[in-house]
C-alpha positions in Angstrom: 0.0 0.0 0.0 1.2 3.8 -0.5 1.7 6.1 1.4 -0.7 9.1 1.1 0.9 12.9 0.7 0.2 15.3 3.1 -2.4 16.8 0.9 -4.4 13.9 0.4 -4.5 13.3 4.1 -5.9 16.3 5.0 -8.7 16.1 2.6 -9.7 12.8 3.9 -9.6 14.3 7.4 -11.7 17.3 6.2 -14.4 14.0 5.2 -14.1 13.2 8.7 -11.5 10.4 8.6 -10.0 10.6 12.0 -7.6 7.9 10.7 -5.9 9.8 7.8 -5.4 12.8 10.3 -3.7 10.5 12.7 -1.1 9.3 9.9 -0.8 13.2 9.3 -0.4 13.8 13.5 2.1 10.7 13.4 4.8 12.7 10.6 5.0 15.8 12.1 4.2 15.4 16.1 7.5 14.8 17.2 9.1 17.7 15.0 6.5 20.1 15.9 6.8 19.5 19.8 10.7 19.8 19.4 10.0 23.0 17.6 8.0 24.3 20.5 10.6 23.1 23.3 13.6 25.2 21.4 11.4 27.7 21.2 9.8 27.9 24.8 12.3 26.4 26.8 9.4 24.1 28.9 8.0 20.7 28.0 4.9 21.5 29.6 4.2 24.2 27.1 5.9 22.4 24.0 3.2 19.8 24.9 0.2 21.9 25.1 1.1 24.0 22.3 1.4 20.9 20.3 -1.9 19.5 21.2 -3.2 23.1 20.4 -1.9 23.2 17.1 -3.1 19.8 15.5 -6.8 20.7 17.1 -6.5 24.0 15.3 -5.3 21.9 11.9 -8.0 19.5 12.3 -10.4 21.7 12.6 -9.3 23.8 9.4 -8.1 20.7 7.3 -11.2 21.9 5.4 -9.6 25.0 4.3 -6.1 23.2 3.4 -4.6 24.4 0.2 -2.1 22.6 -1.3 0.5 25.0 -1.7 3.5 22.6 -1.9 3.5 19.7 -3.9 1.3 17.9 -1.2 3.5 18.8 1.6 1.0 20.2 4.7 4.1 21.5 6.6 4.3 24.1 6.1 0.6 24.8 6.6 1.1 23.1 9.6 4.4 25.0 11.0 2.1 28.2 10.0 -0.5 27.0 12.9 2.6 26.2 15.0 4.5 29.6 14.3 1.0 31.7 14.7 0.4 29.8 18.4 4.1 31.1 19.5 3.6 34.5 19.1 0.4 34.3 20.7 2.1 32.1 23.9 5.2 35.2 23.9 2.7 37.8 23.6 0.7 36.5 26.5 3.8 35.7 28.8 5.1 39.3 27.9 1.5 41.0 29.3 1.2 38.3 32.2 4.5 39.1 33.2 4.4 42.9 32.8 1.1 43.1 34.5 2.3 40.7 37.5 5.3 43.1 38.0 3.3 46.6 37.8 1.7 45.5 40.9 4.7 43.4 42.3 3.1 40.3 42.4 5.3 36.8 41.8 4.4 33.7 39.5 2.2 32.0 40.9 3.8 29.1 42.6 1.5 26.3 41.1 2.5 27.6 37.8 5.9 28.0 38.6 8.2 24.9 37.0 10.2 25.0 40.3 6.9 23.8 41.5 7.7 20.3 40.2 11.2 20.0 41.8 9.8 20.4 45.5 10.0 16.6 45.5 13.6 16.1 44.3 15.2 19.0 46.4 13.9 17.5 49.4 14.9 13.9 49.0 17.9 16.1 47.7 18.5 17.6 51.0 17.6 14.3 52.7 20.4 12.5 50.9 23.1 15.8 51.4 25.0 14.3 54.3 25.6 11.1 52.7 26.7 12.2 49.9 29.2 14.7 51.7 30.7 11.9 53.5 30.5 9.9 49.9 32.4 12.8 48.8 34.6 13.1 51.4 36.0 9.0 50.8 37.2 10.0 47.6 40.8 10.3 46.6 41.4 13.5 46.5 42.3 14.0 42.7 38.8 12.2 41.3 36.7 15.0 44.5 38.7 18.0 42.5 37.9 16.5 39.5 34.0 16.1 40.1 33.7 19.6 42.6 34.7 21.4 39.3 33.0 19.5 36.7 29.7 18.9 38.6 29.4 21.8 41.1 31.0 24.3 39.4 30.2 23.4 36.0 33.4 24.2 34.2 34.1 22.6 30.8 36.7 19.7 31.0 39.2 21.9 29.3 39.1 24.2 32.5 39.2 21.1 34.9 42.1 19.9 33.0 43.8 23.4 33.3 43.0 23.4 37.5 44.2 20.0 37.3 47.2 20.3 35.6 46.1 17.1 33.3 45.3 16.6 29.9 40.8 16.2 28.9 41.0 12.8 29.1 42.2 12.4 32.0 39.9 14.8 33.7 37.3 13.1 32.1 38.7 9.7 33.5 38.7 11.1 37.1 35.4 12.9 36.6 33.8 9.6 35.4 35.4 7.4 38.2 34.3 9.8 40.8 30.9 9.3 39.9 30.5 6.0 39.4 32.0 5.6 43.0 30.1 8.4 44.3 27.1 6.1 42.6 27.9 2.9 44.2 28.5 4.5 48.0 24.8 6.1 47.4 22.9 3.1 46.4 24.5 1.0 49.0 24.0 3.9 52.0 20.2 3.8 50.9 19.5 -0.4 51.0 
């Protein structure tokens, strides 16, 4: 069996043929979310946005014109692109209004929200990993405080280390797989 073009499927889903949309939803649902997480910076939105923009092309498959050569992508990215400026637009107001009268995000909407969870069993879990930490040999500690805490690239961890990249990469990746295995066995 062939494939049907873009074009083709959105007529059929303009007849009503939830299946042909859902071959149409399947090509470009991944790409289209990805789109909206470079674009946003949060999965919650890239995932409502996306949802939002294949109702919206569902319910205008009617009016699809086949502008190129059966492609519906960029008819589709068109939804897409329309819903981002709409999502900035509100965030700019929402966040211009909330500071005009010096109100905060709200904290259920708030990402951060989410991570309540993992900072506590974070802070749970802080002494043992200090003393994790602390059993180290003291080149593969170095080696992970300025990799993982401070974030430096492993060209400036080999420069504080006086080492070569690989080798700061070496004691970076020992560290943590020994850091690792003192964790899981501190928490049976």
């Amino acid at each position: 069996m062939t494939s049907r073009n873009d074009a083709k499927l959105l007529k059929a889903a303009a007849r009503q043929d939830p299946e042909a949309f859902r071959e149409f939803y399947d090509r470009y649902a991944v790409w289209i979310r990805s789109w909206f997480l470079r674009h946003t910076g949060s999965e919650p939105a890239s995932l409502d946005l996306t949802a939002e923009t294949f109702a919206q092309a569902w319910h205008a498959s009617r009016r699809f014109r086949d502008l190129a050569d059966g492609s519906g992508a960029p008819w589709l990215f068109g939804i897409a692109r329309n819903l981002l400026r709409q999502y900035h637009k509100h965030n700019r107001i929402e966040s211009a209004a909330r500071e005009r009268i010096g109100l905060q995000a709200a904290f259920a909407e708030c990402e951060e929200y989410e991570r309540v969870d993992e900072r506590s069993e974070a802070n749970a879990l802080a002494p043992l990993m200090r003393h994790a930490l602390r059993a180290l040999p003291v080149d593969q500690r170095r080696a992970v405080e300025l990799r993982v805490v401070q974030q430096l690239p492993y060209d400036a961890v080999a420069g504080r280390l006086g080492c070569t990249q690989n080798a700061a990469r070496l004691r970076v990746s020992r560290a943590l797989r020994a850091l690792t295995t003192q964790m899981r066995s501190a928490q049976v």
